[in-house]
DSSP file (Angstrom, degrees, kcal/mol; ACC not computed):
  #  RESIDUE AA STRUCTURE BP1 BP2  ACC     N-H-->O    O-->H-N    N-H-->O    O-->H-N    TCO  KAPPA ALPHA  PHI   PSI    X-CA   Y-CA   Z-CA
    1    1 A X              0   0    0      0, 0.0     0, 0.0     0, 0.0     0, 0.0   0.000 360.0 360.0 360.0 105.7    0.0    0.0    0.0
    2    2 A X        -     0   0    0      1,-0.1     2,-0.4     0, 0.0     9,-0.0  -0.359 360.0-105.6 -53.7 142.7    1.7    3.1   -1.3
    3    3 A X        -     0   0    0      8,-0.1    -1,-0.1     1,-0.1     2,-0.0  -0.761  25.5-111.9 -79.0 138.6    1.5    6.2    1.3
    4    4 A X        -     0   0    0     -2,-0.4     7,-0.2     1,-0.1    -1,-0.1  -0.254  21.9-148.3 -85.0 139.2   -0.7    9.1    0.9
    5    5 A X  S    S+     0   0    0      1,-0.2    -1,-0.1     5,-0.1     3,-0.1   0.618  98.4  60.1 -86.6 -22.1    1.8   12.1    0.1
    6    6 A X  S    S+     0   0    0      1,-0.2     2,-2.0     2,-0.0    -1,-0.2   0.751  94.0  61.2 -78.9 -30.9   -0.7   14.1    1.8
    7    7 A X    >>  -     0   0    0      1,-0.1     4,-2.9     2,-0.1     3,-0.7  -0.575  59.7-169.2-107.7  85.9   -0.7   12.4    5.3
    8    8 A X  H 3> S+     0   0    0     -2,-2.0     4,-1.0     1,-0.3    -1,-0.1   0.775  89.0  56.1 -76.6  -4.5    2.8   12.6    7.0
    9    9 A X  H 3> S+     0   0    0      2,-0.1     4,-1.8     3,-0.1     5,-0.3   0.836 110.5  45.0 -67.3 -34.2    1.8   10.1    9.8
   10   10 A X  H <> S+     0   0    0     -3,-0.7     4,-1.2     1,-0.3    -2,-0.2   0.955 117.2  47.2 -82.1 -32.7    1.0    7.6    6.9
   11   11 A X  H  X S+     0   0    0     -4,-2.9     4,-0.6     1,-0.3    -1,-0.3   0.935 118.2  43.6 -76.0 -43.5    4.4    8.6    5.1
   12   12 A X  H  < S+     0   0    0     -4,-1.0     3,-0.3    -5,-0.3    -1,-0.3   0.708 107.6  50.7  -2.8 -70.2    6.2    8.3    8.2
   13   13 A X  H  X S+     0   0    0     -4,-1.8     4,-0.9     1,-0.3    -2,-0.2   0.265 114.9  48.8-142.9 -26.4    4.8    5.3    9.5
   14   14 A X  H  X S+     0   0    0     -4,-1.2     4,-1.9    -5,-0.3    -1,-0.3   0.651 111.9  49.4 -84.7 -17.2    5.8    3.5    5.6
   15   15 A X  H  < S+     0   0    0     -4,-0.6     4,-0.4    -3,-0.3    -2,-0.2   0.560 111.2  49.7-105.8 -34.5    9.2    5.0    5.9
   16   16 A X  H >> S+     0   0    0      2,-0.2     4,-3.0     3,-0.2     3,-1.9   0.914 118.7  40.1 -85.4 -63.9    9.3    3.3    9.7
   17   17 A X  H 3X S+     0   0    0     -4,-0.9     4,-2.6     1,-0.3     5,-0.2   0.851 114.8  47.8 -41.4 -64.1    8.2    0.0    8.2
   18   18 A X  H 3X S+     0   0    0     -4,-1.9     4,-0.7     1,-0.2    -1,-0.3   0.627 115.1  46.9 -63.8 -19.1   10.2    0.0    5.2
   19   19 A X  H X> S+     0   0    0     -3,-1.9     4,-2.5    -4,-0.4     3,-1.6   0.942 111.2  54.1 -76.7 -56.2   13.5    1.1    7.3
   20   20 A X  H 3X S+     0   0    0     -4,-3.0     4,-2.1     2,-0.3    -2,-0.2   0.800 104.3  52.1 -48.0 -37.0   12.7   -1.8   10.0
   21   21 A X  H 3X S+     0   0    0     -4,-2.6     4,-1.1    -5,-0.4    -1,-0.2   0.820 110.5  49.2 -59.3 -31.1   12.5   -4.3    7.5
   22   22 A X  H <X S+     0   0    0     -3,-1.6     4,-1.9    -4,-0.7     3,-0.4   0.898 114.9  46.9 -84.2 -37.0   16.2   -3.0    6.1
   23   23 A X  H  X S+     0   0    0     -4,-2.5     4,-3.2     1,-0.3     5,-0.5   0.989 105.6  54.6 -74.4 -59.8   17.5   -3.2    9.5
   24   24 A X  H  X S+     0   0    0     -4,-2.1     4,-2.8     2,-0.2    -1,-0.3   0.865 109.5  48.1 -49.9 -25.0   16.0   -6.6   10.3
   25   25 A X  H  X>S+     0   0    0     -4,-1.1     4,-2.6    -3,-0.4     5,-0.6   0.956 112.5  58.1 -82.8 -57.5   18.0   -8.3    6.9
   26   26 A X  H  X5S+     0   0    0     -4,-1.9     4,-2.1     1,-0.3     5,-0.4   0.894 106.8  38.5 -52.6 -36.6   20.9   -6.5    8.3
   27   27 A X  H  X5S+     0   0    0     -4,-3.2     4,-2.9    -5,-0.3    -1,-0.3   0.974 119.5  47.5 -54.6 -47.1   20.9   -8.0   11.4
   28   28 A X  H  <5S+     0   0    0     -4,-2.8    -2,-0.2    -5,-0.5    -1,-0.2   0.843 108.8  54.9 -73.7 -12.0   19.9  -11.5   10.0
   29   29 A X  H  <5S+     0   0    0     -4,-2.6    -1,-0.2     1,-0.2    -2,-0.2   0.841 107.6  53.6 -76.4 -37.7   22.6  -11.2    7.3
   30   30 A X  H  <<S-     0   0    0     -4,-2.1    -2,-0.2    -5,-0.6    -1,-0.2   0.875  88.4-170.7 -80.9 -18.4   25.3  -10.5   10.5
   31   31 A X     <  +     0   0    0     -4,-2.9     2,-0.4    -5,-0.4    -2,-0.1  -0.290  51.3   0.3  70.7 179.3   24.2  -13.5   11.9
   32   32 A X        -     0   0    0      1,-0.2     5,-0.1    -4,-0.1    -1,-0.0  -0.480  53.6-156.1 -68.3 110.5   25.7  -14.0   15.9
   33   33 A X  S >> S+     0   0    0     -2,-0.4     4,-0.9     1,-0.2     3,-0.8   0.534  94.2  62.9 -74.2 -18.9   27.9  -11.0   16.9
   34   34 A X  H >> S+     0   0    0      1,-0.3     2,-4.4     2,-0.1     3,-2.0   0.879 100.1  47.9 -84.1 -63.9   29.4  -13.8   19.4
   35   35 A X  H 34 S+     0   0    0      1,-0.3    -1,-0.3     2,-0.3    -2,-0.2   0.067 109.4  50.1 -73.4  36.8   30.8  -16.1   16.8
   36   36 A X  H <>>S+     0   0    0     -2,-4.4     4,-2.1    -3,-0.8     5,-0.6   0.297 107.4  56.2-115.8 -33.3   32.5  -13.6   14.7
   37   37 A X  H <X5S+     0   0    0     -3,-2.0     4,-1.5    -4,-0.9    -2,-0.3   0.960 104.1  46.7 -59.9 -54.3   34.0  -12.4   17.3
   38   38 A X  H  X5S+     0   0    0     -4,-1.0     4,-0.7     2,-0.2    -1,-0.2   0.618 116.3  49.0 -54.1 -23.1   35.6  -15.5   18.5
   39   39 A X  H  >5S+     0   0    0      3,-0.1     4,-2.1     2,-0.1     5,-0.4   0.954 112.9  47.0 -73.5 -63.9   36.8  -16.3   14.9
   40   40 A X  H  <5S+     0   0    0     -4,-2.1     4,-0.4     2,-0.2    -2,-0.2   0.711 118.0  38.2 -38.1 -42.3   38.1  -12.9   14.5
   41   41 A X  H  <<S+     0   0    0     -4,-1.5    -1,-0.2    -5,-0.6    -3,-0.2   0.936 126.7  44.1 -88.4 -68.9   40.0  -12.7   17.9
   42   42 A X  H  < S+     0   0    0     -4,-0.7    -2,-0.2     1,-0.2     3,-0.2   0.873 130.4   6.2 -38.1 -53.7   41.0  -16.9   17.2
   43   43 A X  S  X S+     0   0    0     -4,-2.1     4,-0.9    -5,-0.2     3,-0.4   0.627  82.3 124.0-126.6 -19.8   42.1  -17.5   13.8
   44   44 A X  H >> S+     0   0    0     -5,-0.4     3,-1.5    -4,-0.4     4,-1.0   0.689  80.3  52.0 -37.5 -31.3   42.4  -13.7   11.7
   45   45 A X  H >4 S+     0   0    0      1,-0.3     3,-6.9     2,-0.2    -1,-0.3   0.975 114.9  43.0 -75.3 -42.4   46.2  -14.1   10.7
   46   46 A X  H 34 S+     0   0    0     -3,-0.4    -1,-0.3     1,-0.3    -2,-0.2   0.705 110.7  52.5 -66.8   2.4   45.5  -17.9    8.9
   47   47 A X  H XX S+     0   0    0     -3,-1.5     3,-1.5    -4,-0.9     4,-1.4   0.605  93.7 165.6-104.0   5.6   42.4  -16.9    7.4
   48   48 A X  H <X  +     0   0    0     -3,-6.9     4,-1.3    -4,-1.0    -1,-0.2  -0.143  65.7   1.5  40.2-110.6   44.6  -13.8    5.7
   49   49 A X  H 3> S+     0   0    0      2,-0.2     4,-0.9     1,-0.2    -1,-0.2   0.593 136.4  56.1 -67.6 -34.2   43.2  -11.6    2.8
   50   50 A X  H <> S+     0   0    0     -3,-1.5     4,-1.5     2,-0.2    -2,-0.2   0.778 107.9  49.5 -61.8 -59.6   40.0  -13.9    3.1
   51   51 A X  H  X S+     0   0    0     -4,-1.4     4,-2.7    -7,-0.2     5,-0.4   0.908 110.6  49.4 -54.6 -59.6   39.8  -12.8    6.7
   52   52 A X  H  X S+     0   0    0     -4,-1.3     4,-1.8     1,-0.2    -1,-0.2   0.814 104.9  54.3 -32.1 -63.6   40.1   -9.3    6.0
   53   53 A X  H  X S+     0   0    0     -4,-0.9     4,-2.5     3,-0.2    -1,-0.2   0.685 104.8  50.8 -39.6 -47.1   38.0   -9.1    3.8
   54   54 A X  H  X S+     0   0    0     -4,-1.5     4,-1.4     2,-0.2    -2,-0.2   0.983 108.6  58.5 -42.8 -77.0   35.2  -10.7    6.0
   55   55 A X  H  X S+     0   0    0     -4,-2.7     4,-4.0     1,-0.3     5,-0.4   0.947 108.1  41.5 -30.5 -75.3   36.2   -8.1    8.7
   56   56 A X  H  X S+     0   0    0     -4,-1.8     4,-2.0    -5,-0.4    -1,-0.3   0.995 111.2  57.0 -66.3 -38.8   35.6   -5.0    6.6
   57   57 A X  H >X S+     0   0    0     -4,-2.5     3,-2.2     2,-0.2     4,-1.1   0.910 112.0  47.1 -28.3 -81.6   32.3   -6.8    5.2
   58   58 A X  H 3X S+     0   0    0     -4,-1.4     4,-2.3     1,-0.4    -2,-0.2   0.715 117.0  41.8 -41.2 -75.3   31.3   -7.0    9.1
   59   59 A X  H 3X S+     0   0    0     -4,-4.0     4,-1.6     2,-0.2    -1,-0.4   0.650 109.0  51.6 -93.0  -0.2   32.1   -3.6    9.6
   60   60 A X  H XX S+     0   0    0     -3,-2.2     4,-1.4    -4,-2.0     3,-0.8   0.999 117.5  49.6 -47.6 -83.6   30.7   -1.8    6.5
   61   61 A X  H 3X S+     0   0    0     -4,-1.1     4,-2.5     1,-0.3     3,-0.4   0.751 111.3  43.8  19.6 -98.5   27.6   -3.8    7.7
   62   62 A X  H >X S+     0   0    0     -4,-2.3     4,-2.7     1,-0.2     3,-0.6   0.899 108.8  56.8 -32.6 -63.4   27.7   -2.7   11.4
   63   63 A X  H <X S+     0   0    0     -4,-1.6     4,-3.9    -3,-0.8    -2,-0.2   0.920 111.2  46.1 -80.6 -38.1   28.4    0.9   10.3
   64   64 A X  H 3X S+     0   0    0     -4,-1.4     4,-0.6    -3,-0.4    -1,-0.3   0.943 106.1  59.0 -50.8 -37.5   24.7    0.7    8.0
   65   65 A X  H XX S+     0   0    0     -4,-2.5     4,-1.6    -3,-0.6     3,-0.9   0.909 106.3  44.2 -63.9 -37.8   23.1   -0.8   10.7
   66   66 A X  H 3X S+     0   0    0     -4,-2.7     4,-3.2     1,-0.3     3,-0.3   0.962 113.2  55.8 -80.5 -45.4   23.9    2.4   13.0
   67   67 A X  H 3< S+     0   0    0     -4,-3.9    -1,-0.3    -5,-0.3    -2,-0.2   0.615 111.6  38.6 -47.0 -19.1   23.0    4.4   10.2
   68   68 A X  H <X S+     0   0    0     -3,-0.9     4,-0.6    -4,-0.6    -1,-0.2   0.289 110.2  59.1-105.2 -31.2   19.7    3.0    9.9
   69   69 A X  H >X S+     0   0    0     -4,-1.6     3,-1.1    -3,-0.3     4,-1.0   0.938 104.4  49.9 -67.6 -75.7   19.2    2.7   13.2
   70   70 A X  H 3X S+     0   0    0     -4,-3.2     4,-1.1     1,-0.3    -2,-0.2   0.598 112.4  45.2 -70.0  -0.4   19.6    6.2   13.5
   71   71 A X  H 34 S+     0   0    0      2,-0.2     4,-0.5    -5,-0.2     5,-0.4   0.808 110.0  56.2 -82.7 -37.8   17.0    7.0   10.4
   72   72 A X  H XX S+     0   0    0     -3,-1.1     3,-4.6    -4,-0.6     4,-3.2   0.959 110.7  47.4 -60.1 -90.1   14.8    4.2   12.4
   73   73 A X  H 3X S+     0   0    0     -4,-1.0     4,-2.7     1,-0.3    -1,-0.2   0.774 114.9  45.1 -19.8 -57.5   15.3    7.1   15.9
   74   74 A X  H 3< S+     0   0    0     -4,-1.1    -1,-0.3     1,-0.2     4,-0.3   0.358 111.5  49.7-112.8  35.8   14.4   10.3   13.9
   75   75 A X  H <> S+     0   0    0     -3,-4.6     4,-0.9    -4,-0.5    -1,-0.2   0.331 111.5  48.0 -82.4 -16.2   11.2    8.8   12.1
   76   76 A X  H  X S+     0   0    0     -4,-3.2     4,-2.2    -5,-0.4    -2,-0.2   0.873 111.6  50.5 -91.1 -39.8   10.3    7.8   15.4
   77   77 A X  H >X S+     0   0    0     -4,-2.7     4,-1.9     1,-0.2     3,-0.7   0.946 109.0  62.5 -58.9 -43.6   11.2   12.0   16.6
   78   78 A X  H 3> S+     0   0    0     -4,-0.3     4,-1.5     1,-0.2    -1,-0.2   0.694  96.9  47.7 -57.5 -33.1    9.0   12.6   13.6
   79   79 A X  H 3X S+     0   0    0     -4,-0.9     4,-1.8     2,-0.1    -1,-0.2   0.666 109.7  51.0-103.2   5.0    6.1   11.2   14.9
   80   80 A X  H <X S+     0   0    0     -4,-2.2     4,-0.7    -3,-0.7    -2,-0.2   0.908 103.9  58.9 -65.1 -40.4    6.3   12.9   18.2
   81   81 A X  H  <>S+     0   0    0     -4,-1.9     5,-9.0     1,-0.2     6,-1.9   0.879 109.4  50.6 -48.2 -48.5    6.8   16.4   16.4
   82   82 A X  H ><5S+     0   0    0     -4,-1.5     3,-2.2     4,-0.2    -1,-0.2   0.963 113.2  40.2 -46.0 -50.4    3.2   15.3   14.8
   83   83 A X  H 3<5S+     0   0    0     -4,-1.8    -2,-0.2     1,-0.2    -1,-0.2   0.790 120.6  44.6 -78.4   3.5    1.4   14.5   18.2
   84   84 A X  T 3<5S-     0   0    0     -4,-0.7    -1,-0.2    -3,-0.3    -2,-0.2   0.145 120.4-111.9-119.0  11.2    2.9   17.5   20.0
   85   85 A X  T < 5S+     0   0    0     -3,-2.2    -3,-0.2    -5,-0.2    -2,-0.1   0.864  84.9 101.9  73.6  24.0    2.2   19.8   16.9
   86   86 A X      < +     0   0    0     -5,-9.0    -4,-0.2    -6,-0.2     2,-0.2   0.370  28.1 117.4-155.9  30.1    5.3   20.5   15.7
   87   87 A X  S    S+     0   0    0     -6,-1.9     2,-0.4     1,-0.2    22,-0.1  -0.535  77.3  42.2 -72.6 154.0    6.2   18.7   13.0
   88   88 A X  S    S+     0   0    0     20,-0.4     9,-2.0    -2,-0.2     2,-0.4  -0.471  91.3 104.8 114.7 -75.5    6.6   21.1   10.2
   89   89 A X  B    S-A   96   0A   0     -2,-0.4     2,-0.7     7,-0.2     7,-0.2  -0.236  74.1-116.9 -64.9  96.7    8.3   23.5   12.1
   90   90 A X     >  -     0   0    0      5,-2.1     4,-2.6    -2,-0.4     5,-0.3  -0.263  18.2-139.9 -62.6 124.1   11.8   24.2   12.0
   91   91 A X  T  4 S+     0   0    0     18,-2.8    -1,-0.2    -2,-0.7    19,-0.1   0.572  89.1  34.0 -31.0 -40.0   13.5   23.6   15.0
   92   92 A X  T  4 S+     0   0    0     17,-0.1    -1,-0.2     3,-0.1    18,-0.1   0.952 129.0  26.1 -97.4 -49.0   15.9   26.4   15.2
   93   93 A X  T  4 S-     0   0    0     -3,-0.2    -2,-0.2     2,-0.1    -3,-0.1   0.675  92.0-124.0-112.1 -32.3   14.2   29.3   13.8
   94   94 A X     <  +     0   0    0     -4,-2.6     2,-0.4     1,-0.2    -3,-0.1   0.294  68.9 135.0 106.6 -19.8   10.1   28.5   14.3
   95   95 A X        -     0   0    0     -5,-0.3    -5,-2.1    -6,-0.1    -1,-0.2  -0.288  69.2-100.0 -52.0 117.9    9.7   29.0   10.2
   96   96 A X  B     -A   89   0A   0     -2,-0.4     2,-0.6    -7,-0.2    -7,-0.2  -0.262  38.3-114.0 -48.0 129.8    7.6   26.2    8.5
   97   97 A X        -     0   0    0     -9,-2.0     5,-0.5     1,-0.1    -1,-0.1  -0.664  42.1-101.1 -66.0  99.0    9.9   23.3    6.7
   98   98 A X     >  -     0   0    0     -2,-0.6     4,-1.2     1,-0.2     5,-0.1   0.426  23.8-128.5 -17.9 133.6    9.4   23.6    2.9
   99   99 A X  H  > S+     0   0    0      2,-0.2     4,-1.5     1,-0.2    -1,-0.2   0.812 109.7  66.2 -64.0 -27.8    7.1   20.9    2.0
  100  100 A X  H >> S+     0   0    0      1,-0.2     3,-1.4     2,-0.1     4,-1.0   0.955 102.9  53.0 -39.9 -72.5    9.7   19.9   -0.7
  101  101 A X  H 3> S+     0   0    0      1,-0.3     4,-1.1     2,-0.2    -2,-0.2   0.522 108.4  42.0 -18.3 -69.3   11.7   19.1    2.2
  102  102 A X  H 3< S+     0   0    0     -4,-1.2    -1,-0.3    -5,-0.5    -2,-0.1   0.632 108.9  57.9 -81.5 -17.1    9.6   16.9    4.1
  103  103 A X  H << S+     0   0    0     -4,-1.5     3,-0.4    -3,-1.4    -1,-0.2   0.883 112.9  41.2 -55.5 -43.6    8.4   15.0    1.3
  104  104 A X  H  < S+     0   0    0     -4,-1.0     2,-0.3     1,-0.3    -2,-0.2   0.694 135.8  15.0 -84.7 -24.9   12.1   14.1    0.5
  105  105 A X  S >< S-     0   0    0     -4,-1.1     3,-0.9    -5,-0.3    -1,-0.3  -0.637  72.9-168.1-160.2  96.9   13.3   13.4    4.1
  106  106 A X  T 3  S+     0   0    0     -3,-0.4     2,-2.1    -2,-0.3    -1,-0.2   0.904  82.3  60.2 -30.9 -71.4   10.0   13.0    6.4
  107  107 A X  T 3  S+     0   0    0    -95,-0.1     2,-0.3   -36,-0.1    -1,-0.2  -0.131  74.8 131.7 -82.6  33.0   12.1   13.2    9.5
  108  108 A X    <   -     0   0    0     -2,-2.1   -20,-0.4    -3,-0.9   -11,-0.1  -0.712  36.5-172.5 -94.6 160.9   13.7   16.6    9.1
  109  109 A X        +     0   0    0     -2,-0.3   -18,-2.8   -22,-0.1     2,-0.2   0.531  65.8  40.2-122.3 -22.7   13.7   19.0   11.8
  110  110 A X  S    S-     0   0    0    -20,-0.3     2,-0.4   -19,-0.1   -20,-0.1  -0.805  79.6 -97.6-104.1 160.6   15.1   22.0    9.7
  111  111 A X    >   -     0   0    0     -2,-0.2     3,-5.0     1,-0.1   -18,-0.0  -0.843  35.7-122.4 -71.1 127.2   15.2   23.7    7.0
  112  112 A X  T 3  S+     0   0    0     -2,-0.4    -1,-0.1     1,-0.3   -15,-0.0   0.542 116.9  44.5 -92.4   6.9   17.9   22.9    4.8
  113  113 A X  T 3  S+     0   0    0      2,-0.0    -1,-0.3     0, 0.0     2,-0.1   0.431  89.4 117.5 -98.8   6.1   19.5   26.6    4.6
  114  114 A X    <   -     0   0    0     -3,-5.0     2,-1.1     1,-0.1    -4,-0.1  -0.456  64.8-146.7 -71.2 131.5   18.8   26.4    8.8
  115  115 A X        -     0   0    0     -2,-0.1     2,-1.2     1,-0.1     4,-0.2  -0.573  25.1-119.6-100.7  98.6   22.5   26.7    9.9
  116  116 A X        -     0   0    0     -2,-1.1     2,-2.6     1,-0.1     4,-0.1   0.100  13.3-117.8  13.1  37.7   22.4   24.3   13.3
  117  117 A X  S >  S+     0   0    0     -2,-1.2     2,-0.8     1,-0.2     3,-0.6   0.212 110.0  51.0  -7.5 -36.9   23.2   25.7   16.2
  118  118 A X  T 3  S+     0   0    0     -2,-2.6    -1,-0.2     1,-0.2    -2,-0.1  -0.534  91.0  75.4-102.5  73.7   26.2   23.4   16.6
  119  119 A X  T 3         0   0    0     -2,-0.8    -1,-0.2    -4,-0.2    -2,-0.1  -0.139 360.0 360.0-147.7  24.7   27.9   23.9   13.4
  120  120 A X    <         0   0    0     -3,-0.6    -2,-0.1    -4,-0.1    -3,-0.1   0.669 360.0 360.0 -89.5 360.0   29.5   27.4   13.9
């Protein structure tokens, strides 16, 4: 069911789904965080180039998963900003977020010429 463009819970709340599903293959694709470790700590030099390789899979991996994670965290801020009435609303300055904006990245909190308070 495609989300109504109109309805930024419903776009949200597809955006949530469709992220949770990418996080769940990553997780099932890393398989048991114990037993890599214990190869990796055991065996790395003899499994060599092979090994290596692995290792940077694993942490390319890991590093999506926090990334995804952290999209997963400000879809979830997005739909507090709805029930508290202030989605929309850029964060720093109180201006309404361009609707371009939120169409293209639901979970924004600024505008994209808003300079951050911690970016000076």
């Amino acid at each position: 069911m495609e989300a109504d463009p109109s309805d930024p819970r419903r776009r949200i709340e597809a955006e949530q789904a469709r992220v949770s599903g990418l996080i769940h293959s990553v997780r099932r694709e890393l398989g048991d965080p114990e037993e890599f470790a214990g190869s990796e700590a055991g065996d790395h030099g003899q499994r060599g180039a092979d090994g290596a390789t692995e290792t940077f899979e694993r942490e390319k991996d890991l590093g999506l998963l926090d990334d995804l994670e952290a999209e997963l965290a400000g879809l979830e801020a997005a739909l507090g900003r709805i029930d508290d009435g202030t989605y929309g609303v850029d964060a720093v300055t109180g201006d309404p977020i361009d609707p371009a904006r939120l169409e293209a990245f639901p979970a924004a909190r600024t505008n994209i010429d808003t300079e951050a308070p911690h970016d000076s």
